[in-house]
C-alpha positions in Angstrom: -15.7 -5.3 9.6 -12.4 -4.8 10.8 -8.9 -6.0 10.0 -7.9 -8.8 12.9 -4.6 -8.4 13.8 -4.2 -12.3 12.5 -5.1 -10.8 8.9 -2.8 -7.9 9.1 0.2 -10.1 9.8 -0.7 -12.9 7.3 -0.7 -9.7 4.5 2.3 -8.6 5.7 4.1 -11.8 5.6 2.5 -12.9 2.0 4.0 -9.8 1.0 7.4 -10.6 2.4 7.3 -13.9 0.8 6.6 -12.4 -2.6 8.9 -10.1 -2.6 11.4 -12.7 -1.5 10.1 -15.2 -3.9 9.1 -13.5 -7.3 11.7 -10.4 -7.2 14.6 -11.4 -5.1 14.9 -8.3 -3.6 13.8 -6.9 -0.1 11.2 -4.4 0.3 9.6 -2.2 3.2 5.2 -3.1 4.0 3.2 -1.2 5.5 -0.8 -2.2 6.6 -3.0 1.1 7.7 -6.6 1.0 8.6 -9.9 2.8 6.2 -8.3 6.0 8.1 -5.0 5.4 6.6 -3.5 4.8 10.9 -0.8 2.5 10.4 -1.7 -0.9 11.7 1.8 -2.7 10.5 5.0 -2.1 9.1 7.9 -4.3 8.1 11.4 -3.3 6.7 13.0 -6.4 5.4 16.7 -6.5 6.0 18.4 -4.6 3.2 15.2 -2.6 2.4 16.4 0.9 1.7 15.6 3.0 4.2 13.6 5.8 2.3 11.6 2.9 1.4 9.9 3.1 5.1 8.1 6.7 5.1 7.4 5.8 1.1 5.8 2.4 1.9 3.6 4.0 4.7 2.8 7.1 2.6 1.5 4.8 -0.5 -0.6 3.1 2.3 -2.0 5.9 3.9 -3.0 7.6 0.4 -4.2 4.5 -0.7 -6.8 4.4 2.7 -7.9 8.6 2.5 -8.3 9.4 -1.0 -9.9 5.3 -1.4 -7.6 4.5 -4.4 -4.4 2.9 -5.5 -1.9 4.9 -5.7 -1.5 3.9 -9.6 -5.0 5.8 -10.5 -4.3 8.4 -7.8 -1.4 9.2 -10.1 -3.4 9.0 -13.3 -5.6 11.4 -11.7 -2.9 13.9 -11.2 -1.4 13.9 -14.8 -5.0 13.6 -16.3 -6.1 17.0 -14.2 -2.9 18.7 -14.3 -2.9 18.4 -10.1 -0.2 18.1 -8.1 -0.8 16.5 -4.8 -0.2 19.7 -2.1 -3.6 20.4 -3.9 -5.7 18.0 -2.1 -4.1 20.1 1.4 -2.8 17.0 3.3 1.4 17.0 2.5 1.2 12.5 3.4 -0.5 12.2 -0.2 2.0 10.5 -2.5 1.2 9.6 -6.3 3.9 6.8 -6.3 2.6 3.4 -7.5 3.0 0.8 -4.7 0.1 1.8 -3.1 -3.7 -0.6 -3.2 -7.1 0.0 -0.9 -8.0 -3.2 1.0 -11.8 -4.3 0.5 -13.6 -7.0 2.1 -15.8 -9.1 0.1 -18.5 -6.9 0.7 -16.9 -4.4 -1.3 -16.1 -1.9 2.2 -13.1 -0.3 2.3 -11.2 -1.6 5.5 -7.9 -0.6 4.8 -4.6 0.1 2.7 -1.4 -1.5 1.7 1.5 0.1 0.9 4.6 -1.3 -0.5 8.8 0.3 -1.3 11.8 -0.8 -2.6 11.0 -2.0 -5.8 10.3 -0.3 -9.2 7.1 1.1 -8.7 5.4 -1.1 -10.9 6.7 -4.4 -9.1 5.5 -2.8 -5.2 2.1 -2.1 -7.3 1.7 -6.2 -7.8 2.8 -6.6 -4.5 0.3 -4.3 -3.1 -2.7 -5.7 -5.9 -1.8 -8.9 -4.1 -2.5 -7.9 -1.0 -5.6 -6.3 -2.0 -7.0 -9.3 -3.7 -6.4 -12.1 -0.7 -8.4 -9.6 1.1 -11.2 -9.5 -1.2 -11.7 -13.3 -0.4 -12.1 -12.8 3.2 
């Protein structure tokens, strides 16, 4: 199964709507497919800008190495990595970042998620991951 374009922009706008709602702040989304190819992106007005190739980055690591960003992260400092290791310079260890599963437990996708503390674009992106789940 694939993500519908319907799907894509209903994540997109529930994550606009939290971020709006629950942290009162403006953030940037991005939606990539299982190959981490960016499906959807969203800068809110007064995002910060850096937050656009961060968001999309936290997606498209999310989608290749099929793991949030959070536990990519743990994995670096747990094995002493650093990400140029893994020889694609797009990975980023910054939370934010969540794979997207269907309810068949298949990866179809990432979310990705800047302009918060990291910890508060991880929720965001958890979100995300879980209304996919139900689908």
């Amino acid at each position: 199964m694939e993500m519908s374009l319907a799907m894509v922009q209903d994540l997109v706008s529930r994550a606009i709507e939290q971020a709006d709602s629950q942290f009162k702040r403006p953030i940037c989304v991005a939606v990539c497919d299982k190959f981490g190819l960016l499906l959807a992106f969203t800068r809110m007005p007064g995002a910060p800008v850096r937050s656009i190739a961060i968001a999309q980055g936290k997606a498209y690591t999310s989608a290749r190495m099929g793991v949030n960003t959070d536990a990519f992260l743990e994995r670096l400092h747990r094995e002493n990595l650093q990400p140029g290791y893994f020889c694609d310079p797009l990975l980023t260890g910054l939370p934010g970042g969540s794979v997207l599963k269907n309810s068949a437990g298949e990866i179809i996708g990432a979310a990705g998620v800047s302009g918060l503390a990291v910890q508060e674009d991880q929720v965001i992106a958890d979100m995300m991951a879980a209304t996919m789940q139900k689908v």
